[in-house]
C-alpha positions as CSV (number, residue, x, y, z in Angstrom):
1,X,-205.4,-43.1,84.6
2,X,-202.1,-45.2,84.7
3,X,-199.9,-42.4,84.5
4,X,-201.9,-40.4,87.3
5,X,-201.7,-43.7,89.8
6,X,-198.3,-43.8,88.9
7,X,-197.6,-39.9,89.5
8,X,-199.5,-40.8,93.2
9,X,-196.9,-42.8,94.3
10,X,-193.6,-40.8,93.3
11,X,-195.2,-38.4,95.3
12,X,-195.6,-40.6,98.0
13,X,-192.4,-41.9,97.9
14,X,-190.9,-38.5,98.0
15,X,-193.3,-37.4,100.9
16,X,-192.0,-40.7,103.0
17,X,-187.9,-40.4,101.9
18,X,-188.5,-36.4,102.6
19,X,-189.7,-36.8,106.4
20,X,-187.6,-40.1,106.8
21,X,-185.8,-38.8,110.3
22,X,-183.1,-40.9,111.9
23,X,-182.2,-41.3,115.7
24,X,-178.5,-41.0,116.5
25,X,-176.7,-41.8,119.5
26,X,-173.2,-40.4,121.1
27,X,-170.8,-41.3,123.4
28,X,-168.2,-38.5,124.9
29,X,-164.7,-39.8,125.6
30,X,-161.5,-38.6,126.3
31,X,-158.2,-39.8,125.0
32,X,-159.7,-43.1,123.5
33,X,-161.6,-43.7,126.9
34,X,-165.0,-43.1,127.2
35,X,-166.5,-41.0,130.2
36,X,-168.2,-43.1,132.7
37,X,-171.8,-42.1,134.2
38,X,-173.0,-40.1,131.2
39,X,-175.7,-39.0,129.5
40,X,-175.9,-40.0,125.7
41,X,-176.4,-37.1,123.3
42,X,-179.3,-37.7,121.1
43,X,-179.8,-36.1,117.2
44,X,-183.0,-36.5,115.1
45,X,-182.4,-35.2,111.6
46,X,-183.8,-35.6,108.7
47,X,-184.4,-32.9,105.5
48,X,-186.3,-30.7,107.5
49,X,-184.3,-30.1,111.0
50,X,-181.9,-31.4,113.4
51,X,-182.7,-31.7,116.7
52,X,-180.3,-32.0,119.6
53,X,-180.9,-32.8,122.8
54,X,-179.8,-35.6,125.8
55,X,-181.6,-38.5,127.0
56,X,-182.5,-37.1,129.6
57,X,-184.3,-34.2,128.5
58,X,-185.8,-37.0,126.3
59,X,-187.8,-38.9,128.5
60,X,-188.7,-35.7,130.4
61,X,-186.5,-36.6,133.2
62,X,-184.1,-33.7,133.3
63,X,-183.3,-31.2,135.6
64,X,-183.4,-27.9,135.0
65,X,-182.7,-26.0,133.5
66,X,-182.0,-28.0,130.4
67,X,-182.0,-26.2,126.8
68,X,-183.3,-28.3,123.0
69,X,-181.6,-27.3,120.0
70,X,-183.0,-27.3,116.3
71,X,-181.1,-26.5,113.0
72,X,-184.2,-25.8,110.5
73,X,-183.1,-26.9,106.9
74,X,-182.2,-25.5,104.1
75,X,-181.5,-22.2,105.9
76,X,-179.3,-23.9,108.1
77,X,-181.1,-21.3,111.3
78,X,-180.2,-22.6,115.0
79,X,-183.2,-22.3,116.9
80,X,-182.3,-22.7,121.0
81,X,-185.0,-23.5,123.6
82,X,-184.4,-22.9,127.0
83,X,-186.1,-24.5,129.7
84,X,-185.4,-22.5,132.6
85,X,-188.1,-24.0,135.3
86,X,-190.9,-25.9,134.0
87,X,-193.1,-23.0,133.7
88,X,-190.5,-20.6,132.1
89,X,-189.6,-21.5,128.6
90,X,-187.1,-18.9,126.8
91,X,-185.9,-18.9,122.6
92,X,-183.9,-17.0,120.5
93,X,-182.5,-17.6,116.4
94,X,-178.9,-17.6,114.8
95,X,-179.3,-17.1,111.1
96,X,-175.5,-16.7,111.0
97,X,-173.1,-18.9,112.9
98,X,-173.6,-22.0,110.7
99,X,-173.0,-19.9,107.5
100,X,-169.8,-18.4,109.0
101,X,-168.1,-21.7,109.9
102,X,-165.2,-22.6,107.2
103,X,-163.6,-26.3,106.7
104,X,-161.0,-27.8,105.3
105,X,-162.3,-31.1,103.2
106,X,-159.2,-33.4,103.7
107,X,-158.7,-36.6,101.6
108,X,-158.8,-38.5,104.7
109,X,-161.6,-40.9,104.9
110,X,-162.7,-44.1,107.4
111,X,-166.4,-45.9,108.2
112,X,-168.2,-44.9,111.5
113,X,-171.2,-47.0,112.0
114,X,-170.7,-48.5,108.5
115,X,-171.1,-45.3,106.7
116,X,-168.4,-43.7,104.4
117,X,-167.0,-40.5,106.4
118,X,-164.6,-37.9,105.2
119,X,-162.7,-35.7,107.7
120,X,-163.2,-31.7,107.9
121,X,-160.9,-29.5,109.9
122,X,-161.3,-26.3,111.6
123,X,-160.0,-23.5,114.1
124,X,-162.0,-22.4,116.5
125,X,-160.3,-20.3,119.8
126,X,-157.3,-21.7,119.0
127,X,-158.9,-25.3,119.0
128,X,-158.2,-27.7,116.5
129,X,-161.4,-29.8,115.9
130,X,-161.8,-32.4,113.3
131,X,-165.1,-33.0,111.7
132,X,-166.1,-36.4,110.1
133,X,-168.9,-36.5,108.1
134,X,-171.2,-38.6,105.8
135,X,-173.2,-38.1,103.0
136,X,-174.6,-41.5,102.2
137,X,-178.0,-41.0,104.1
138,X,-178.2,-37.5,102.0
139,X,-179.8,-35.6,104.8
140,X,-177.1,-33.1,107.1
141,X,-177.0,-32.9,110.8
142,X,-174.8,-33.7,113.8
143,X,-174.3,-33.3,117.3
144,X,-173.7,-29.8,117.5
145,X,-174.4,-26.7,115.0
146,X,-170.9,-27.4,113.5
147,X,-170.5,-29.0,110.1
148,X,-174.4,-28.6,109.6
149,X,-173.6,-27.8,106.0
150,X,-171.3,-31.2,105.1
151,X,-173.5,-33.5,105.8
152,X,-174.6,-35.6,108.7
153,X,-171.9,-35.8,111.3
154,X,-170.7,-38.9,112.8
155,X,-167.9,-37.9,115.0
156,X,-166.1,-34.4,116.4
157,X,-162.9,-34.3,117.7
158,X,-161.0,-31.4,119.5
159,X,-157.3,-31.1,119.9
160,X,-156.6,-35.0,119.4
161,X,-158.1,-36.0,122.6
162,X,-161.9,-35.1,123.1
163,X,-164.3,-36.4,121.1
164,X,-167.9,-37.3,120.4
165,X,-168.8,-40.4,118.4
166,X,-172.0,-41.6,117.0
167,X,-172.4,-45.0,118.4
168,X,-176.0,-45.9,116.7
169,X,-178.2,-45.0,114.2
170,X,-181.5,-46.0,113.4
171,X,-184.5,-45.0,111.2
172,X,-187.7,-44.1,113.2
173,X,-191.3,-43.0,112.4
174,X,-191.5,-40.1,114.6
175,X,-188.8,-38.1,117.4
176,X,-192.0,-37.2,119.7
177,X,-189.8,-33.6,120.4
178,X,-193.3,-31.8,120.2
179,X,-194.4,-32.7,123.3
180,X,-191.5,-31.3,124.8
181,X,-192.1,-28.2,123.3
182,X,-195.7,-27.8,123.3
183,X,-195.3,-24.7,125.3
184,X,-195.1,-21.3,123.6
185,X,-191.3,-19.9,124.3
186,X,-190.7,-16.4,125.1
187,X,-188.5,-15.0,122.2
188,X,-185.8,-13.0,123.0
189,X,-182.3,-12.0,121.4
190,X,-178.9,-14.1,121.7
191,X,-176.9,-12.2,124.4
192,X,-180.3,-12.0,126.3
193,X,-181.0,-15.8,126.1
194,X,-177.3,-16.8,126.9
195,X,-177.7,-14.4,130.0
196,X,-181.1,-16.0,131.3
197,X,-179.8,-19.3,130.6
198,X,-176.2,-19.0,132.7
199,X,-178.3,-17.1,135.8
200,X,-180.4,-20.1,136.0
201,X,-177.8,-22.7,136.6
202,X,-177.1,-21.2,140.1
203,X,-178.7,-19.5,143.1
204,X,-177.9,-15.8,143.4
205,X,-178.6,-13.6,146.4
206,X,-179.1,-9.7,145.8
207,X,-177.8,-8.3,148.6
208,X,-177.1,-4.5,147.8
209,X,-177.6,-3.0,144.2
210,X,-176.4,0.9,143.8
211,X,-175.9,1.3,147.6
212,X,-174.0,4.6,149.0
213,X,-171.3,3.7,151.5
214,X,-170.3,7.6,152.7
215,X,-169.8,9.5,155.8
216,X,-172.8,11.5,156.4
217,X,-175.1,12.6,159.3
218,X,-178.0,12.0,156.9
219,X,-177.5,8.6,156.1
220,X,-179.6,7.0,157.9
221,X,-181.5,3.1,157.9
222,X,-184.6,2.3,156.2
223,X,-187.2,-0.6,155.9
224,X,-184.3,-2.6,153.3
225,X,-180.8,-1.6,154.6
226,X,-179.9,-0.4,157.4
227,X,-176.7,2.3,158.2
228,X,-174.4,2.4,161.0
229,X,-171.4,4.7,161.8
230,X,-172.5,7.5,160.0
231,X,-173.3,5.2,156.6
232,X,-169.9,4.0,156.1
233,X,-171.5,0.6,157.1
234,X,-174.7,-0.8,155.8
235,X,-176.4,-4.2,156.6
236,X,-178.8,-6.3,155.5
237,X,-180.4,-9.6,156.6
238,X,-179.9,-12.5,154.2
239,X,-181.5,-16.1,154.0
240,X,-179.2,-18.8,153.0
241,X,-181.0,-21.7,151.4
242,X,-179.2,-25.2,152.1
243,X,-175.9,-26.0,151.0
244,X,-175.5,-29.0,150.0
245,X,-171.9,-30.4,149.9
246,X,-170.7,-30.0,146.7
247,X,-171.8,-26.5,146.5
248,X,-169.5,-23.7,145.6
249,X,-170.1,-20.0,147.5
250,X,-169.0,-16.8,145.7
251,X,-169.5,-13.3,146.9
252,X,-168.8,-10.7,144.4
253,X,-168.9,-7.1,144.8
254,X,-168.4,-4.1,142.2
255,X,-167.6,-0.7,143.7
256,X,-167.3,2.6,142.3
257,X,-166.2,6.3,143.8
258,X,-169.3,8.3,144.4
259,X,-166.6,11.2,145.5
260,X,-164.1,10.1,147.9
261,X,-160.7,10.0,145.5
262,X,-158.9,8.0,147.8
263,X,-157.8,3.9,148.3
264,X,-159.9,2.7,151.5
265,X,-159.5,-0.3,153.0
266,X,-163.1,-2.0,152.9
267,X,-164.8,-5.7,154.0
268,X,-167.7,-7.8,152.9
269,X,-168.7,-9.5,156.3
270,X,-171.9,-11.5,158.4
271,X,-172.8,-11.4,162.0
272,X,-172.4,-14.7,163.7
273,X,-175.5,-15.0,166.2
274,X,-174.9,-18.2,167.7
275,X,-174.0,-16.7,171.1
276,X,-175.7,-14.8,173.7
277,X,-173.8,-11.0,172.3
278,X,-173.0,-10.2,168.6
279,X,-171.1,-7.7,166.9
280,X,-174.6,-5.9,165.8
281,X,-175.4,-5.5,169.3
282,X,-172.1,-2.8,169.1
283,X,-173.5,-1.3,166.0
284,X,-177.1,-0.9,167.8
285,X,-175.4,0.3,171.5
286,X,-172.0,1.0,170.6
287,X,-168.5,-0.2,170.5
288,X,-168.3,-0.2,174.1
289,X,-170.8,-2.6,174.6
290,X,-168.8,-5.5,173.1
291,X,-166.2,-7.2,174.5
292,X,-162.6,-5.7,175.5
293,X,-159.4,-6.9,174.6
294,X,-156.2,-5.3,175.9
295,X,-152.9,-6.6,175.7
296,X,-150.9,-4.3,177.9
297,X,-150.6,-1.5,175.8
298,X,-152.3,0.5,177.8
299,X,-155.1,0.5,174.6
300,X,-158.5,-0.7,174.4
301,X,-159.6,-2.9,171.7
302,X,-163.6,-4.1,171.5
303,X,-165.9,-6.5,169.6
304,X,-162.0,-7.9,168.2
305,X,-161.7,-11.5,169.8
306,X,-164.2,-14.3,170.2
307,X,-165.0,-15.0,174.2
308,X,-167.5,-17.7,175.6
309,X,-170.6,-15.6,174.8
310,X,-169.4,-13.6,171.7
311,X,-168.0,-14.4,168.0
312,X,-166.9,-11.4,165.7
313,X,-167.8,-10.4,162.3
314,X,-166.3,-13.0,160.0
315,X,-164.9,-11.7,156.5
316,X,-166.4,-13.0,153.3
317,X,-163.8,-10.6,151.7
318,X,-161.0,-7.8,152.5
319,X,-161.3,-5.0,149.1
320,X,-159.6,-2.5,148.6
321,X,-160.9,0.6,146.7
322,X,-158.9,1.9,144.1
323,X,-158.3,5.8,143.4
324,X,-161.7,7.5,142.3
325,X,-162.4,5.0,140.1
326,X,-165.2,5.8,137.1
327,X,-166.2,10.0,139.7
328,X,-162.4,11.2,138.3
329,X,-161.7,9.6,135.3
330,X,-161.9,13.0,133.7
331,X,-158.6,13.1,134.9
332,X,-156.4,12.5,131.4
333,X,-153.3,11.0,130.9
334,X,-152.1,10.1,127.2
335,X,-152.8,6.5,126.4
336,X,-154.9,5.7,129.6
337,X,-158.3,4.6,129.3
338,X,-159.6,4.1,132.8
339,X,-161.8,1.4,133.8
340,X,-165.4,2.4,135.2
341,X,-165.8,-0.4,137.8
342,X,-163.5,-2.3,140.4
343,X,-165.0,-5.7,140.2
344,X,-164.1,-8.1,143.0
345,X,-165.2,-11.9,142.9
346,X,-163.8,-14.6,145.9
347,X,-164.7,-18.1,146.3
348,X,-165.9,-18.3,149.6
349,X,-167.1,-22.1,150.0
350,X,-164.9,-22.6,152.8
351,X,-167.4,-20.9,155.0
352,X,-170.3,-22.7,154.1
353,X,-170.8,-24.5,157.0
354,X,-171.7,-20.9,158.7
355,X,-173.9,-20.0,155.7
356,X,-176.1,-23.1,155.0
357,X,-179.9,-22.4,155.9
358,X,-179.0,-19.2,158.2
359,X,-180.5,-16.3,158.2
360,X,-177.7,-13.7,159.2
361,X,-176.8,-9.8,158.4
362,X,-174.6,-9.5,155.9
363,X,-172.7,-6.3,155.9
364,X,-170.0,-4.2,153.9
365,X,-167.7,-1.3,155.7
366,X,-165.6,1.0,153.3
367,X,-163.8,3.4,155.5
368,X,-164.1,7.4,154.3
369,X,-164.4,10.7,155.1
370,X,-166.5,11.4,152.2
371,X,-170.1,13.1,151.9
372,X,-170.3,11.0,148.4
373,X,-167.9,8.0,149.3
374,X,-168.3,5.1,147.2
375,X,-171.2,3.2,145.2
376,X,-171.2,-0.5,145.4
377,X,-173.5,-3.3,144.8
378,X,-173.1,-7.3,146.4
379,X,-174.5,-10.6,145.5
380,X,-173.3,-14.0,146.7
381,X,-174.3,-17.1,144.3
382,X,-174.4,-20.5,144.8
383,X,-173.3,-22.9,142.2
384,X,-174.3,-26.7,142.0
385,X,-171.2,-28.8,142.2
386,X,-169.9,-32.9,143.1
387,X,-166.7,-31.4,143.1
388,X,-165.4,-31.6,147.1
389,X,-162.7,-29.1,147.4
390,X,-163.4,-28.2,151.1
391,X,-165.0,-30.5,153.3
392,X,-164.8,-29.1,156.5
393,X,-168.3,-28.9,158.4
394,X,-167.2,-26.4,160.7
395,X,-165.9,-22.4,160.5
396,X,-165.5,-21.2,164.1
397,X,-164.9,-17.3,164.4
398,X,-161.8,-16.6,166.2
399,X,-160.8,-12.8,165.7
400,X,-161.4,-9.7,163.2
401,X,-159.5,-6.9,164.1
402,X,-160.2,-4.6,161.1
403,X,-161.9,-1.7,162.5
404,X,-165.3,-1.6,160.9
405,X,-166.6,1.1,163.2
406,X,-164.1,2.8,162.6
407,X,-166.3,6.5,162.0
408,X,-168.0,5.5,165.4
409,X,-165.3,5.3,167.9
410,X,-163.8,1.8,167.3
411,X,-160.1,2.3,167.6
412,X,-157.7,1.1,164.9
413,X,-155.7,-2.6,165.0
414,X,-152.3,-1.5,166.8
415,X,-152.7,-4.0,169.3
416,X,-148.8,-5.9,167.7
417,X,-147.0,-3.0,168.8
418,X,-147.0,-5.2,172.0
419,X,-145.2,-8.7,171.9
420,X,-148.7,-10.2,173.3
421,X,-149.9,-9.4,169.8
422,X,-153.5,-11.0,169.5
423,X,-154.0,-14.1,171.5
424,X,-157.5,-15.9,171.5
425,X,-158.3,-18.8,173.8
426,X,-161.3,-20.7,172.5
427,X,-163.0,-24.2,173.1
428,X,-163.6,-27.3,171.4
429,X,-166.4,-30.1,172.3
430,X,-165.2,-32.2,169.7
431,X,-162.2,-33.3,168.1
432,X,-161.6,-31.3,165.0
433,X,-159.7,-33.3,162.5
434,X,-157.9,-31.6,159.3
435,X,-157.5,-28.0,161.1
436,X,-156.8,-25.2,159.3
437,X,-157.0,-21.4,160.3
438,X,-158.3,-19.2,157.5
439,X,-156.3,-15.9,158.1
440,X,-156.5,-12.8,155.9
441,X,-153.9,-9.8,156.9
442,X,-153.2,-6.7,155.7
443,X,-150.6,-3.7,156.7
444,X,-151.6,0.0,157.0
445,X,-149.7,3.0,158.1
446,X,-149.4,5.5,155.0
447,X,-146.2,6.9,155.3
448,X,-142.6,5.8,153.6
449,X,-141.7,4.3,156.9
450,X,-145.3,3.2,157.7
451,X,-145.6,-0.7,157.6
452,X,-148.2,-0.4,154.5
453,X,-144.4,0.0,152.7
454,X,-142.5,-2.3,154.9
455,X,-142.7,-5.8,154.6
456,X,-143.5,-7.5,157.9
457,X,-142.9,-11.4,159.5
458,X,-146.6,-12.4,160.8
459,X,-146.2,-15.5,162.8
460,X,-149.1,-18.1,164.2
461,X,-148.7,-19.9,167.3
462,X,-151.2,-22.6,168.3
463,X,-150.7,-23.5,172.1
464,X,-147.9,-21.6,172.0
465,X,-145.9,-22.8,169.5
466,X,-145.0,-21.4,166.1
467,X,-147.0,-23.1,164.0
468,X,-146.2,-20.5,160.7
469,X,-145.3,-17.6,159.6
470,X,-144.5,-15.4,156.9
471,X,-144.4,-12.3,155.2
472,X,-147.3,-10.9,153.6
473,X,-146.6,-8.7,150.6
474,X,-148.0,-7.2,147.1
475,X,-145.6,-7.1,144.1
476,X,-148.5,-6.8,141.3
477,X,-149.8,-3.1,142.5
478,X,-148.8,-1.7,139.1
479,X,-150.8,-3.9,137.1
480,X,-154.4,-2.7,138.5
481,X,-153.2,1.5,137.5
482,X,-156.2,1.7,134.6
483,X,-158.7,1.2,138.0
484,X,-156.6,4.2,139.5
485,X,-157.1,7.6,137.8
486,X,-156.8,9.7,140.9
487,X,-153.7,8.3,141.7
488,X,-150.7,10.6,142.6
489,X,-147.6,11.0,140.7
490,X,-144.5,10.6,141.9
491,X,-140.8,12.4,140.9
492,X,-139.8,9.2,139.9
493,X,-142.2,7.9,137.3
494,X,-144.0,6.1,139.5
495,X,-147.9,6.2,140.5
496,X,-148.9,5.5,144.0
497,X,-151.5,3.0,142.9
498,X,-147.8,1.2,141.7
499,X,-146.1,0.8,145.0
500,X,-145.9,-3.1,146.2
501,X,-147.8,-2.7,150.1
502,X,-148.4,-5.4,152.6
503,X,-150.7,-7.6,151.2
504,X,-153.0,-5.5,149.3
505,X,-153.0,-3.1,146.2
506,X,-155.4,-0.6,145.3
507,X,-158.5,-2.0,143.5
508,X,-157.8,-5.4,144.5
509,X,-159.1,-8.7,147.0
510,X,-156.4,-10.0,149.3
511,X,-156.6,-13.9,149.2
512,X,-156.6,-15.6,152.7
513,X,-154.1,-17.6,153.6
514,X,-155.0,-21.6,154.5
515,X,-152.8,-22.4,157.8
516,X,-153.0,-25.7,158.7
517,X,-153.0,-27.1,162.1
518,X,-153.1,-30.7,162.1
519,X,-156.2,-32.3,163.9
520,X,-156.7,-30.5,167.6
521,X,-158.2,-32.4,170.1
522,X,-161.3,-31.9,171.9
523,X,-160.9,-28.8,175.2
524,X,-159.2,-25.5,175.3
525,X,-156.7,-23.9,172.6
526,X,-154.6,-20.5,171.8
527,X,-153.8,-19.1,168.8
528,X,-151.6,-15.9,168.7
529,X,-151.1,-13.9,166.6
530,X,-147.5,-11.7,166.7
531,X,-146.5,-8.7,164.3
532,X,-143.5,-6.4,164.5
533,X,-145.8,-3.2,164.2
534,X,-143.9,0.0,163.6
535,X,-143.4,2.4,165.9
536,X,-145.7,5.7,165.7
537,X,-144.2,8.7,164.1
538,X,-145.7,12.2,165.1
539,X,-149.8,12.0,164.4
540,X,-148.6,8.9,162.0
541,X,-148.9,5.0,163.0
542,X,-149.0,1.9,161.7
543,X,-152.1,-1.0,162.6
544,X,-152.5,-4.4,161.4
545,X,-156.2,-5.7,159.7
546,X,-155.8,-9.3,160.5
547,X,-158.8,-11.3,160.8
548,X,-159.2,-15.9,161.8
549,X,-161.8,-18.3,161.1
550,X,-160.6,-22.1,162.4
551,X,-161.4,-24.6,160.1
552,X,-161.9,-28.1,160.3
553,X,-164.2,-31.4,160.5
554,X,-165.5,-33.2,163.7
């Protein structure tokens, strides 16, 4: 009878040091100081798992999405839950990673806490990170998956300077984790739950996905897009949700040759409708309908410059396809494997005071020839940020002379072969403090003496002074030849897809340039715009695709 009692309690004494689980705290700091504002991590471990989590997520105040780790013992298997909204709960399982990681026990020892550590290095991408580790609580853990095999860890360090350091530990009866997940997950693999998981921590607008941008009598609009200029533009109407001001914008498009071999010039644009005429009013009517612009060239330019009751298309992004990239790469050359898709990605925050809680056609123009042309699909995401990088609250459209009707009469940019250039007058109501004039240009004229090939001076006069200038030009053209397989070859080694151009390669984005303009007070303003455009030569000519948005705060 003794001997059974006695039996009784080893096993309950086992049972109780088995599912004794600890709560530990830690701090992140950086080169001995630690981070202000932030949320303590938070581990509960004992024989049976680790759990990993913030405070935050915790007391059930956390925003999502927010994800819970769980390192089940003795198998060492990282279980991740991800809460995506709160009525959209993703998992997946690593069997692998923990068993894969390799140390190096050093002699090196010191107390964290009060508890005898020994240091464990690593490698991992080139990162040096230094484990410390106990063993006198006899259970494993730590505040992420690595070391989960040493023991429970106290501290990690990477590169000498981060680091994340238990700053309490105490014994408690139980973590109360189930509640948090008393929802059934839905499983799915690693790359799939890593994919969910980075999607959900910002807002992305599907704008076109797989859309044709050709020339073709049979393209024509439908309920979702609608086509203009014989399909080499398409348009659809977007809803921007608000911006708030620490929000970053990106647009990204990918684009692929559904037929048309050649380098096109192409934009990602929206329709300002804040005055009484807009540039889609020229797409529904015509380019005549819009307003004229000459300069005493004896040429007529429409829709190009913003006037007291009209604002032009604005550029998100200027693209450039490459040469039939992914339709012709059956064309072989020895050791070149071509790429399948030009992607192109541009931070576009800058504009977001045009974008916030608008609804507005958003459009893309590839200029072809092409029955197939090209393939391309377009989102814009917003990402949640405090970091302030541009703080203007105001993008005024100035002028866009790219010719995005190009395939429906509108005539090309040659406007600088005249010394009046571009010249905009526009109006202020307030003062506009921190000015800046976001200005994208590009040369075209295809020819060796075409300015494409020649670099040219732009200059930028506010009220009639130089305010700057320079010359735009691409050096890097060579580096983008795996998105280029249908590019010619030239006598001299070269590839055409190689030659440096005025501001653009094929297959690439061409950055805007940030002009600042000091602060402009509140009433009427010029800019100009001025451009030594080549003379024309035979059929062949040379235009200029420079477009301005004015920047600034009032």
């Amino acid at each position: 009878m003794l001997k059974s009692f006695i039996f009784s309690i080893c096993i309950f004494i086992s049972v109780l040091n088995y599912s004794q689980t600890y709560e530990i705290r830690y701090e992140s700091s950086y080169n001995g100081k630690v981070q202000p504002n932030q949320d303590p991590l938070m581990v509960y471990a004992n024989e049976k798992e680790n759990f990993i989590l913030n405070s935050k997520i915790k007391e059930q105040k956390s925003d999502y999405p927010f994800e819970i780790s769980k390192i089940e013992k003795p198998s060492n298997t990282i279980f991740s839950y991800a809460f995506l909204k709160p009525d959209e709960i993703i998992s997946t399982s690593d069997a692998e990673s923990v068993d894969k990681q390799t140390f190096e026990i050093t002699n090196q020892t010191k107390k964290i806490l009060g508890y005898n550590c020994k240091k464990a290095i690593t490698k991992i991408n080139s990162n040096t990170i230094e484990v410390w580790f106990t063993n006198d609580l006899k259970i494993s853990g730590g505040p992420s998956s690595l070391g989960q095999k040493l023991g429970l860890v106290l501290q990690i360090e990477r590169n000498g300077n981060s680091a994340t350091t238990a700053i309490s530990l105490k014994k408690i009866k139980n973590s109360g984790i189930e509640k948090i997940l008393s929802k059934e997950p839905v499983k799915t693999d690693l790359l799939s739950y890593r994919d969910l998981l980075w999607k959900s921590r910002f807002t992305t607008l599907s704008v076109f996905e797989n859309e044709i941008i050709n020339f073709s009598d049979e393209s024509k609009s439908d309920e979702k897009i609608k086509r203009f200029a014989n399909g080499t533009v398409i348009l659809k109407k977007i809803k921007f949700p608000k911006i708030e001001a620490g929000d970053n914008i990106f647009v990204e498009l990918k684009q692929q040759s559904n037929g048309d071999a050649y380098d096109r010039t192409g934009t990602v644009f929206f329709i300002p409708q804040e005055k009484s005429q807009s540039f889609f009013n020229g797409l529904e009517n015509g380019i005549k309908t819009l307003p004229l612009y000459e300069n005493g060239n004896g040429k007529q330019y429409y829709g190009v410059v913003s006037t007291n009751n009209y604002q032009p298309t604005v550029e998100l992004m200027r693209f450039f396809t490459s040469f039939g990239i992914n339709k012709f790469n059956h064309i072989q050359l020895k050791d070149k494997i071509w790429q399948t898709v030009s992607p192109f990605r541009q931070d576009i925050t800058e504009l977001k005071p045009s974008l916030s809680e608008k609804e507005l056609w958003i459009g893309t123009f590839i200029g072809n020839y092409d029955k197939g042309g090209h393939k391309v699909s377009l989102d814009i995401t917003i990402h949640h940020s405090d970091q302030l990088i541009h703080q203007n609250n105001k993008a005024i459209p100035l002028f866009n002379t790219t010719n995005i009707m190009e395939m429906a009469g509108q005539d090309y940019a040659t406007m600088f072969d005249n010394d009046k250039g571009i010249f905009v007058e526009f109006n202020l109501e307030k003062d506009l403090k921190n000015a800046q004039l976001r200005y994208i240009t590009t040369g075209h004229g295809g020819w060796e003496n075409g300015d494409e090939f020649i670099p040219k001076i732009n200059s930028i006069y506010l009220d009639g002074k130089l305010s700057f200038s320079f010359t735009p030009w691409r050096t890097d053209c060579g580096s983008y030849r795996l998105y280029n397989p249908a590019s010619g070859n030239f006598p001299d080694g070269l590839s055409s897809s190689d030659l440096s151009r005025s501001n653009w390669c094929p297959g690439t984005i061409t950055n805007p340039e940030f002009i600042s303009l000091g602060d402009l007070k509140a009433g009427k303003h010029t800019i100009q715009v001025k451009i030594p455009q080549g003379k024309p030569e035979g059929t062949s000519f040379s235009a200029w695709n420079v477009s301005g948005v004015l920047l600034g705060s009032e």
